[in-house]
C-alpha positions, -999 to 999 in steps of 0.1 A, spaced: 110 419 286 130 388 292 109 367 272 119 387 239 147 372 215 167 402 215 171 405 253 174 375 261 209 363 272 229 339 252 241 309 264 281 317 263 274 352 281 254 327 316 286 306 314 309 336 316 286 355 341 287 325 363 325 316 362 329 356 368 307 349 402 326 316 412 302 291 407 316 260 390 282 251 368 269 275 345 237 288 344 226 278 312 230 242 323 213 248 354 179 262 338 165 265 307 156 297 290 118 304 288 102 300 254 85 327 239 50 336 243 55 316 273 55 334 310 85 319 331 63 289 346 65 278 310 21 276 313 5 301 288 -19 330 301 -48 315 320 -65 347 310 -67 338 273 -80 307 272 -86 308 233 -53 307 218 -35 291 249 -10 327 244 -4 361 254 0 374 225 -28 384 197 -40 366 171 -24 379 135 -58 374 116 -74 400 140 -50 423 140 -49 421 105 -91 425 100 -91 457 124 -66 471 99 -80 465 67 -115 476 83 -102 511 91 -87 516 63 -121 510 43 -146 538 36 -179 539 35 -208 561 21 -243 559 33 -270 559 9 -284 588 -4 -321 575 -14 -321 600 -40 -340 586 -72 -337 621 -96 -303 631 -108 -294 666 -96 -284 671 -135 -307 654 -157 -304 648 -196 -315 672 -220 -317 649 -253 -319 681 -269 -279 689 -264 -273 656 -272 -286 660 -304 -272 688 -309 -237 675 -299 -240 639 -321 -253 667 -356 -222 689 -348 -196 657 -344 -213 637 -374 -212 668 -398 -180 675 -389 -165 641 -402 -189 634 -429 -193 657 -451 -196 652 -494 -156 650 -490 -158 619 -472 -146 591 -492 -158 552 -478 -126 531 -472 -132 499 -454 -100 497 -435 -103 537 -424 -138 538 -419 -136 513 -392 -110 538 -376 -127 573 -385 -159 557 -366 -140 548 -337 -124 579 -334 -160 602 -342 -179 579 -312 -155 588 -289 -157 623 -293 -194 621 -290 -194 605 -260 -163 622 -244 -189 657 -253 -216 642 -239 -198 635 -207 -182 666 -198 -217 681 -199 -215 658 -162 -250 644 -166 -254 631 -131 -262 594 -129 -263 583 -167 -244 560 -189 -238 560 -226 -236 539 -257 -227 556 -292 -229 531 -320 -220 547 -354 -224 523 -385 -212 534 -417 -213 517 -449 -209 523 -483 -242 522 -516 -239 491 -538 -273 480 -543 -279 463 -510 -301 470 -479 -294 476 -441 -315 464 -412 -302 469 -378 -321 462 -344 -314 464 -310 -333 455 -278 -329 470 -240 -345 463 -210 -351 497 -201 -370 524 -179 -390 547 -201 -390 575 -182 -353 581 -178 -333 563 -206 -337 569 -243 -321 574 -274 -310 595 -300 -309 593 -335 -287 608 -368 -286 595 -400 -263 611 -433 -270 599 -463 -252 605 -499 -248 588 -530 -216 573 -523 -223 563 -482 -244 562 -453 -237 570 -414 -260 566 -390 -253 573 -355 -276 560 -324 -268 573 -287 -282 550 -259 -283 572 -224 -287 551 -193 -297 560 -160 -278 545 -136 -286 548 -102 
């Protein structure tokens, strides 16, 4: 390849070439060195008549790359999990965690209550995922507050498939405080 930059023959190296064959004038001055991308008429490639070069456009070769390298799954069409959620052992898991923490030791602190139920919805939900539920998605809301003569109302609103997502519910209740838990369960598909 004359045409590339690396093999192409500097202008000091044609003058000595042409002294060493006896000609007076060198080359260099004689005829100019082809540009590149350019054949040795100096017309581009009547072949690609797009980019006016023989040489590939660097947006394409850069789309055919990042295209290969993507993968892609088909679509299953599968509308039941293969694992479905039994809101029984969730139940079971939010009762075990809850009791656990709460218990007629528990002493309300609003600085470490904030923390404790942080730390207790976690759990719950990191349980309730390694039972790999296939397809489903979870909230765990744990409110806990302490008696002093006042009241509580708490709502919530989903839009929501019946069939498949749901809840789950745990209150404790003592003299001194009250926790109440609430699982939401998702499907996701």
């Amino acid at each position: 390849m004359a045409d590339s930059p690396e093999k192409q023959p500097s202008k000091e190296n044609l003058e000595t070439a042409a002294k060493d064959a006896g000609g007076g004038e060198p080359a260099a001055v004689k005829e100019k060195p082809a540009k590149a991308g350019k054949d040795k008429a100096g017309k581009g490639d009547k072949g690609d008549k797009q980019t006016g070069s023989n040489r590939p456009s660097l947006g394409v070769g850069l789309a055919g790359a990042a295209k290969a390298a993507t993968v892609r799954f088909m679509p299953t069409y599968r509308l039941e999990s293969k694992n479905p959620l039994n809101k029984e052992r969730v139940e079971i898991i939010v009762k075990a965690e809850m009791n656990k923490v709460y218990t007629d030791e528990y002493a309300f602190h609003p600085k470490y209550s904030l923390h404790t139920a942080a730390q207790v919805a976690e759990e719950i939900k990191g349980r309730i995922k390694s039972a790999n539920y296939d397809r489903y998605r979870y909230i765990v809301i744990i409110t806990v507050g302490e008696y002093l003569m006042q009241g509580l109302y708490s709502m919530a609103n989903f839009l929501w498939d019946a069939e498949k997502d749901g809840f789950v519910n745990y209150i404790i209740e003592t003299p001194n405080y009250f926790a109440v838990c609430t699982v939401y369960y998702l499907y996701y598909d």
